[in-house]
N, CA, C and O of each residue as an XYZ file, in Angstrom:
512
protein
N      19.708    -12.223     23.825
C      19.095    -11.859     22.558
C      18.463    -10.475     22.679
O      17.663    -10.319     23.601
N      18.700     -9.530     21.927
C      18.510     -8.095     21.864
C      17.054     -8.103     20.880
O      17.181     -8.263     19.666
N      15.537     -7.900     21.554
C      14.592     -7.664     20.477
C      14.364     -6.254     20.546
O      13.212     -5.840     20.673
N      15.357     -5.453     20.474
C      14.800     -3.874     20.279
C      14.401     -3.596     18.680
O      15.144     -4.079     17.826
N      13.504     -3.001     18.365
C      12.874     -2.733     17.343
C      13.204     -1.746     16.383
O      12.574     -0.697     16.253
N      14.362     -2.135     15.593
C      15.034     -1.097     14.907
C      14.668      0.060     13.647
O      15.234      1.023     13.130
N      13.241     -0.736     13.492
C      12.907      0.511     12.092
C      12.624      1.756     12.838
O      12.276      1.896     14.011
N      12.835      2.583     11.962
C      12.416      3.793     12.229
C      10.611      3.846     12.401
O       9.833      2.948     12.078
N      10.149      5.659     13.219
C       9.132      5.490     13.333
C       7.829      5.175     12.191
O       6.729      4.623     12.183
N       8.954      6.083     11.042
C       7.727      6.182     10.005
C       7.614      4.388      9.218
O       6.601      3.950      8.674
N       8.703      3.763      9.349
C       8.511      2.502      9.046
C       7.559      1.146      9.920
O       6.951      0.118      9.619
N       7.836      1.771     10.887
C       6.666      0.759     12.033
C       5.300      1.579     11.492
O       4.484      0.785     11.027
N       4.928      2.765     11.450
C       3.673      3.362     10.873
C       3.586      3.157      9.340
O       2.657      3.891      9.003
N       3.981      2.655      8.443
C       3.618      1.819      7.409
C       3.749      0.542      7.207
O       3.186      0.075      6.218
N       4.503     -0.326      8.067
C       4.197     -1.673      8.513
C       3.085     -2.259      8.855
O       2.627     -3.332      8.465
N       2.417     -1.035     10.063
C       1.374     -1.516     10.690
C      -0.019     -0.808      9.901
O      -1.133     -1.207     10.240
N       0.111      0.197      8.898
C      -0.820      0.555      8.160
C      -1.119     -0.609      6.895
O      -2.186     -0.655      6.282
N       0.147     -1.607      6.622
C      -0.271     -2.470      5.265
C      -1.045     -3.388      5.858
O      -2.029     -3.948      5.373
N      -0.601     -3.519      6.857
C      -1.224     -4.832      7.941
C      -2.628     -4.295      8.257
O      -3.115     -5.002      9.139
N      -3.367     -3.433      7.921
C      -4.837     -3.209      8.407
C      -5.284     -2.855      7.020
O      -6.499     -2.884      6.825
N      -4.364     -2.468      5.858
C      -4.936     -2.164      4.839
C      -5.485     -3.841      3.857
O      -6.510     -4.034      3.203
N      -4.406     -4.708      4.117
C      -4.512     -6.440      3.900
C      -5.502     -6.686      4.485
O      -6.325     -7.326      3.831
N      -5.932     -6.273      6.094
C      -7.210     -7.056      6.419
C      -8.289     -6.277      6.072
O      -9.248     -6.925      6.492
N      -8.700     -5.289      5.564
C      -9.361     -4.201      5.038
C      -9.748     -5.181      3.302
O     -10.860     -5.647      3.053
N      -8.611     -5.272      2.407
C      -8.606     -5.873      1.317
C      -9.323     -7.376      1.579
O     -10.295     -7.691      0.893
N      -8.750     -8.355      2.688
C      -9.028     -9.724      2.584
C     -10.882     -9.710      2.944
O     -11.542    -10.600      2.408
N     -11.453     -8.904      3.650
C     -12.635     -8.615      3.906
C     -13.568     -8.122      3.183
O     -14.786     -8.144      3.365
N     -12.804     -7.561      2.145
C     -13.698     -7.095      0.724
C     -13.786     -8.104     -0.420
O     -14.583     -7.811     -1.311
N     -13.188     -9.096     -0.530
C     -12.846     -9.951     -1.343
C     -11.706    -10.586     -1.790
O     -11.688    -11.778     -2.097
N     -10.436     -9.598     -1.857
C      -9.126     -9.693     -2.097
C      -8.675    -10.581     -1.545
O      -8.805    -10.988     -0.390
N      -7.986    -10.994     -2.575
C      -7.370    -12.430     -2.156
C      -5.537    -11.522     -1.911
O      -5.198    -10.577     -2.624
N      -4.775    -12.019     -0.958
C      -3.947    -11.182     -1.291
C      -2.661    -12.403     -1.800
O      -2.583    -13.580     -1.447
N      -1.668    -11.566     -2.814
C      -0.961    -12.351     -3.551
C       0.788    -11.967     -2.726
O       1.504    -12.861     -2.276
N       1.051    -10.895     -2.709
C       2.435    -10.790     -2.499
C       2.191     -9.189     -1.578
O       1.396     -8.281     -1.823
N       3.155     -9.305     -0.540
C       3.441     -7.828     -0.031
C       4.873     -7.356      0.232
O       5.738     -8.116      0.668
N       5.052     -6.253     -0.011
C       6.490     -5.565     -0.474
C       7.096     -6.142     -1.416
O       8.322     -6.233     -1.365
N       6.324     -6.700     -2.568
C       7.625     -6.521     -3.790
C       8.580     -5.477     -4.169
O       8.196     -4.358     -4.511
N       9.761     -5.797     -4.120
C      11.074     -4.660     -3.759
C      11.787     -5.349     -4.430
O      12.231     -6.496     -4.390
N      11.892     -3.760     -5.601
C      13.507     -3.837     -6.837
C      13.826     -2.903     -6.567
O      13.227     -2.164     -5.786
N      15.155     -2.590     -7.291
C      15.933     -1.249     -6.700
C      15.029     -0.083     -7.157
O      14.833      0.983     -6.574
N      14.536     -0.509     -8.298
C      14.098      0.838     -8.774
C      12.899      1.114     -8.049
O      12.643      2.317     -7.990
N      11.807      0.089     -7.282
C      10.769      0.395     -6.507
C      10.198     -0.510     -5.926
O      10.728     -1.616     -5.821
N       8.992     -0.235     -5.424
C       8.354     -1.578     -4.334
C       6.713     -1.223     -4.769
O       6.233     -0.214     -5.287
N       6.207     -2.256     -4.409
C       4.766     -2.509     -4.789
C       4.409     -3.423     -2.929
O       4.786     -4.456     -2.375
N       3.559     -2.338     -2.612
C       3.272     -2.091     -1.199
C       2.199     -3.993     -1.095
O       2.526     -5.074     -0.604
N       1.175     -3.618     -1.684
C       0.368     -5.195     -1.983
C       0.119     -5.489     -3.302
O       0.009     -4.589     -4.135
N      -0.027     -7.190     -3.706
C      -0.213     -7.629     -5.078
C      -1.474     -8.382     -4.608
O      -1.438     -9.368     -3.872
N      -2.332     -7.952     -4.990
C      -3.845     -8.833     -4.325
C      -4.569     -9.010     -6.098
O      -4.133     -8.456     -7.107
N      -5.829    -10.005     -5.994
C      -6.498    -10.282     -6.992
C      -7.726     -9.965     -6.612
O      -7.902    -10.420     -5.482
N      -8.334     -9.602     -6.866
C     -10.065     -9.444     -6.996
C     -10.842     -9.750     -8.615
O     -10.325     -9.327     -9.649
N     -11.793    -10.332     -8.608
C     -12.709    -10.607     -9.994
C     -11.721    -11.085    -11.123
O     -12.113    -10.752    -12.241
N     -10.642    -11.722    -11.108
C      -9.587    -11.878    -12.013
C      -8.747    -10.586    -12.289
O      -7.879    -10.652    -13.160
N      -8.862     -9.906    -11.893
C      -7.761     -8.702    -11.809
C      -6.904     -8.453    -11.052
O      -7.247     -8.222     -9.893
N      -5.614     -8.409    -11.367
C      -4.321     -8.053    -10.436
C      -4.427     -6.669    -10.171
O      -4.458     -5.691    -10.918
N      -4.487     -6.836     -8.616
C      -4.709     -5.107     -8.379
C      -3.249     -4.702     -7.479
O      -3.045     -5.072     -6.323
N      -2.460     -3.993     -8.174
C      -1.335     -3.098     -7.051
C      -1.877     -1.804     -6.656
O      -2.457     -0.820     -7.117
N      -1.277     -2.417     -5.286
C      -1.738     -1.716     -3.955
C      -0.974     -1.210     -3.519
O      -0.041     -1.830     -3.008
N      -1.042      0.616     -3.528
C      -0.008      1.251     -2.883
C      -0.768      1.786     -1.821
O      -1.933      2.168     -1.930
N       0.260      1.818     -0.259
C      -0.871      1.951      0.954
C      -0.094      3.335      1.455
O       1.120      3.419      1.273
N      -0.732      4.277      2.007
C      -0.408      5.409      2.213
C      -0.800      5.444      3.526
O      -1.996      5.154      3.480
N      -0.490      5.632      4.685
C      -0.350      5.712      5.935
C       0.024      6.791      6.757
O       1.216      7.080      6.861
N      -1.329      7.774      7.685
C      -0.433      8.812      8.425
C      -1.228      8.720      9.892
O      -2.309      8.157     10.058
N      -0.617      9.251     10.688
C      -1.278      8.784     12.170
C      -2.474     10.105     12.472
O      -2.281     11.294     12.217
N      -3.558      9.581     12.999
C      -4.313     10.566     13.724
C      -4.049     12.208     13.881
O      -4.868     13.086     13.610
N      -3.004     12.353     14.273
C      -2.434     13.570     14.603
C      -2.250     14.318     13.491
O      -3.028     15.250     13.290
N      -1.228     14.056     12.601
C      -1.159     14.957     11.163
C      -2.142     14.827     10.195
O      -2.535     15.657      9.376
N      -2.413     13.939     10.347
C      -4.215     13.796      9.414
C      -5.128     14.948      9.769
O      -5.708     15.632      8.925
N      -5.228     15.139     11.268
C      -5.919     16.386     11.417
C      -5.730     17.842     11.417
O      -6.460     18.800     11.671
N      -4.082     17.641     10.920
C      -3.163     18.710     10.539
C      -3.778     19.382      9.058
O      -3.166     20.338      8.583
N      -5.022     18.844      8.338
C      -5.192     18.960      7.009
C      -4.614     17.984      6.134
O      -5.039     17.793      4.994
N      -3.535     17.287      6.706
C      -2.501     16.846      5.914
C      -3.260     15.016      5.087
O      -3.915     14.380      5.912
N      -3.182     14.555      4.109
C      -4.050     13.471      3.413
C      -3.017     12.822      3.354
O      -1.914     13.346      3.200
N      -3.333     10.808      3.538
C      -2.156     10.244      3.183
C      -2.106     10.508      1.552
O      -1.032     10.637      0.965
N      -3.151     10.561      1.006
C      -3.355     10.028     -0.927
C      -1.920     11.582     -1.011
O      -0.875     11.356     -1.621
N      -2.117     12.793     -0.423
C      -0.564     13.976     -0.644
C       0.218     13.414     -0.724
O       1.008     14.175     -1.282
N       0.820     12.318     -0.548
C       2.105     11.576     -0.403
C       2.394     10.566     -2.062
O       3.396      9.928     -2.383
N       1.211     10.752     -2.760
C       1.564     10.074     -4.480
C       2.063     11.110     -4.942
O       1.228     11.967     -5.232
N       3.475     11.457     -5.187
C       3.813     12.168     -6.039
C       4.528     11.612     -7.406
O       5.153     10.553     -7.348
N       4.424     12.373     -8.691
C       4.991     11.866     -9.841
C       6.023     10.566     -9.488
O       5.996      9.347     -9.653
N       6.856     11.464     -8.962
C       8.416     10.120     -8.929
C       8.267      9.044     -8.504
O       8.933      8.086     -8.898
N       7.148      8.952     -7.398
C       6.876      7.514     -6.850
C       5.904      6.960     -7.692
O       5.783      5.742     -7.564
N       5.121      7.540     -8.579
C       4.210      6.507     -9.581
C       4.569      6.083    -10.732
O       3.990      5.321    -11.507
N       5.942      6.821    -10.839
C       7.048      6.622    -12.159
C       7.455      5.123    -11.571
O       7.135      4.058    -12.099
N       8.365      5.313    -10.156
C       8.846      4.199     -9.604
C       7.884      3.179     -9.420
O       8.542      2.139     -9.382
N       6.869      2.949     -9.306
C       5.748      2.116     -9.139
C       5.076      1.641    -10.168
O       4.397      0.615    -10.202
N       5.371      2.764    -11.402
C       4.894      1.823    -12.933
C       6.124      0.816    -13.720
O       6.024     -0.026    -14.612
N       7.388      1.370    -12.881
C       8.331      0.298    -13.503
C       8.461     -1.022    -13.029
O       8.821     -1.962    -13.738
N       8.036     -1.135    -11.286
C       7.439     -1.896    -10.168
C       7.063     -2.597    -11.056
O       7.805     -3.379    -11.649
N       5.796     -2.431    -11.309
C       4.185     -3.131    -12.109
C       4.674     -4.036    -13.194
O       4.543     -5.252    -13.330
N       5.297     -3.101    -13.962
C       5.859     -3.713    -15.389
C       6.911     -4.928    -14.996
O       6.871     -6.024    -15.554
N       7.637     -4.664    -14.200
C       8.442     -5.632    -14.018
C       8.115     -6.877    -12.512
O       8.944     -7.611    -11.973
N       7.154     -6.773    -12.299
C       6.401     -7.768    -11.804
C       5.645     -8.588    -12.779
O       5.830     -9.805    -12.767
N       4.684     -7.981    -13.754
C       4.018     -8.991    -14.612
C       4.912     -9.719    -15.642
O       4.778    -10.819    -16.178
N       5.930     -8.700    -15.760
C       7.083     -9.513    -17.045
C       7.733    -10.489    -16.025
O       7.743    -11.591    -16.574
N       8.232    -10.568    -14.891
C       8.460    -11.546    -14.202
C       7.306    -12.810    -13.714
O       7.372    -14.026    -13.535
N       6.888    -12.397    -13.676
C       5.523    -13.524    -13.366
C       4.629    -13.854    -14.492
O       3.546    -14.438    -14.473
N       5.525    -13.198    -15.803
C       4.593    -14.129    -16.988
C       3.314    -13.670    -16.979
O       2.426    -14.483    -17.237
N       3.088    -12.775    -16.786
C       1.365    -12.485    -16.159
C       1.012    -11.633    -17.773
O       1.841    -11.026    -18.452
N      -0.495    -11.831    -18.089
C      -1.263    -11.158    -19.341
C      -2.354    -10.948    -18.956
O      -3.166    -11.307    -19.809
N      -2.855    -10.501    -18.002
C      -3.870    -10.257    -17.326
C      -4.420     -8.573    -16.973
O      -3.660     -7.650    -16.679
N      -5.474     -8.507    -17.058
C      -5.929     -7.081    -16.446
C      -5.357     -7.005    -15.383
O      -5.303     -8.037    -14.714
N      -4.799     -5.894    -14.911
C      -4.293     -4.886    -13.539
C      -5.018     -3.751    -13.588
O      -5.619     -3.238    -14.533
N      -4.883     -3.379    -12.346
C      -4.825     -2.123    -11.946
C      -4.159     -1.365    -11.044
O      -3.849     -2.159    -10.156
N      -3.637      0.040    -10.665
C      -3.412      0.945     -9.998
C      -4.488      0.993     -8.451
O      -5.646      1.288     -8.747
N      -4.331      0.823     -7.354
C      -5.284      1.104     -6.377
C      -4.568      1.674     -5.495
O      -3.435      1.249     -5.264
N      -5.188      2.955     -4.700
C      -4.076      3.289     -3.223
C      -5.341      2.930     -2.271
O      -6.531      2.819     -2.567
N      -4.581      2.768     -0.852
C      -5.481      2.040      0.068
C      -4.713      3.417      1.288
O      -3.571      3.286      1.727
N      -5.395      4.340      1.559
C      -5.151      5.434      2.971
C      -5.656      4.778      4.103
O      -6.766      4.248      4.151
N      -4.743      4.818      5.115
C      -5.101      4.624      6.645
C      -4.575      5.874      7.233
O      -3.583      6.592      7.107
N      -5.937      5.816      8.104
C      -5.442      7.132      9.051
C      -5.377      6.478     10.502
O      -6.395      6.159     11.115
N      -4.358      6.344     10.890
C      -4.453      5.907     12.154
C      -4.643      6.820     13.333
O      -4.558      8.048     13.312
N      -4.898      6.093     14.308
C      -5.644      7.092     15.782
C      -4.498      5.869     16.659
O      -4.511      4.639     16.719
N      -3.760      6.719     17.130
C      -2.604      5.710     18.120
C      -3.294      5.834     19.460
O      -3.245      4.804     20.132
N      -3.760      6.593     19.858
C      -4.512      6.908     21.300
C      -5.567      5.843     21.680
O      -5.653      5.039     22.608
N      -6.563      6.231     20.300
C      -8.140      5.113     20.834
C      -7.703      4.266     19.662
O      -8.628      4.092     18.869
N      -6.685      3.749     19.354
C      -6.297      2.390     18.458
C      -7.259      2.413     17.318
O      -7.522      1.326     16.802
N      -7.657      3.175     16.985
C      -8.960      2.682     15.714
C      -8.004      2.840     14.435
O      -6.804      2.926     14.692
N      -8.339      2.882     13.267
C      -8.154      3.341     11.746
C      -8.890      3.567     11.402
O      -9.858      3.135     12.028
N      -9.214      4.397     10.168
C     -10.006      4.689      9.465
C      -9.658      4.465      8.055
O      -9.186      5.451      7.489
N      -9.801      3.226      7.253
C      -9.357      2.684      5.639
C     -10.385      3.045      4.570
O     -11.552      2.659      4.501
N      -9.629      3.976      3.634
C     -10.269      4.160      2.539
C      -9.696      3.579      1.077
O      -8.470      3.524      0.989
N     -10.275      3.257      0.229
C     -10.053      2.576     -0.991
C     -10.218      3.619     -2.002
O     -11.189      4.375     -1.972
N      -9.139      3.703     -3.064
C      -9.834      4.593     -4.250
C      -8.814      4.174     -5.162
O      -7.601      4.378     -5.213
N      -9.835      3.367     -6.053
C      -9.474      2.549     -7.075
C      -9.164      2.844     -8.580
O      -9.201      3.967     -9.084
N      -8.899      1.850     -9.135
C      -7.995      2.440    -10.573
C      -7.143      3.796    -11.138
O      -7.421      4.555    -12.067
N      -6.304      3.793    -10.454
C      -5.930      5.557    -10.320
C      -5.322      5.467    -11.977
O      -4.890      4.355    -12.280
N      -5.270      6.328    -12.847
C      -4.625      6.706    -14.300
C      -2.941      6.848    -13.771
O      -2.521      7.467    -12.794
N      -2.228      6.106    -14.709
C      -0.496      6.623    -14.092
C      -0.238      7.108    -15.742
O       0.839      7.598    -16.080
């Protein structure tokens, strides 16, 4: 049995960024509902609830190193992906029957691969 680990790098570094951004969320209150909802046209990173509100969670992830390059994960929302992420949204609640308040949330991790830490920031209700 072959367990070599085939994603690419930047995919193991947003794997392991949703996975600290979920326990980041479950520790604040968030209940979490679904992760990687994936249609062709896009994906919705986490579906968590807080106070009766469906909150999508897009998680932005960059390692220690280019973070201190200047470089921000939140640089990485550009138009096309919040286009792709409002059709996401829409077609998650029309599938799930849902009439409920949502919101827009991105969740940044900066990871430190050396001294293993993160650093998770929240910044909520973004306007699309």
């Amino acid at each position: 049995m072959n367990n070599v680990d085939s994603r690419t790098e930047k995919r193991r570094l947003g794997d392991l960024g949703e996975s600290i951004a979920c326990d980041f969320l479950q520790k604040r209150g968030f209940e979490v509902i679904e992760k990687n909802y994936l249609r062709k046209w896009g994906e919705i990173d986490i579906v968590a609830k807080k106070a009766g509100v469906i909150r999508f969670i897009e998680v932005k992830s960059v390692t220690h190193g280019t973070y201190s390059g200047g470089y921000r994960a939140e640089d990485n929302m550009h138009p096309w992906k919040l286009k792709r992420l409002a059709r996401a949204m829409q077609t998650y609640l029309l599938e799930k029957k849902l009439d409920t308040d949502w919101q827009l949330d991105l969740v940044t991790v900066q990871i430190d691969q050396v001294n293993r830490k993160a650093r998770v920031e929240i910044i909520e209700n973004i306007v699309i």
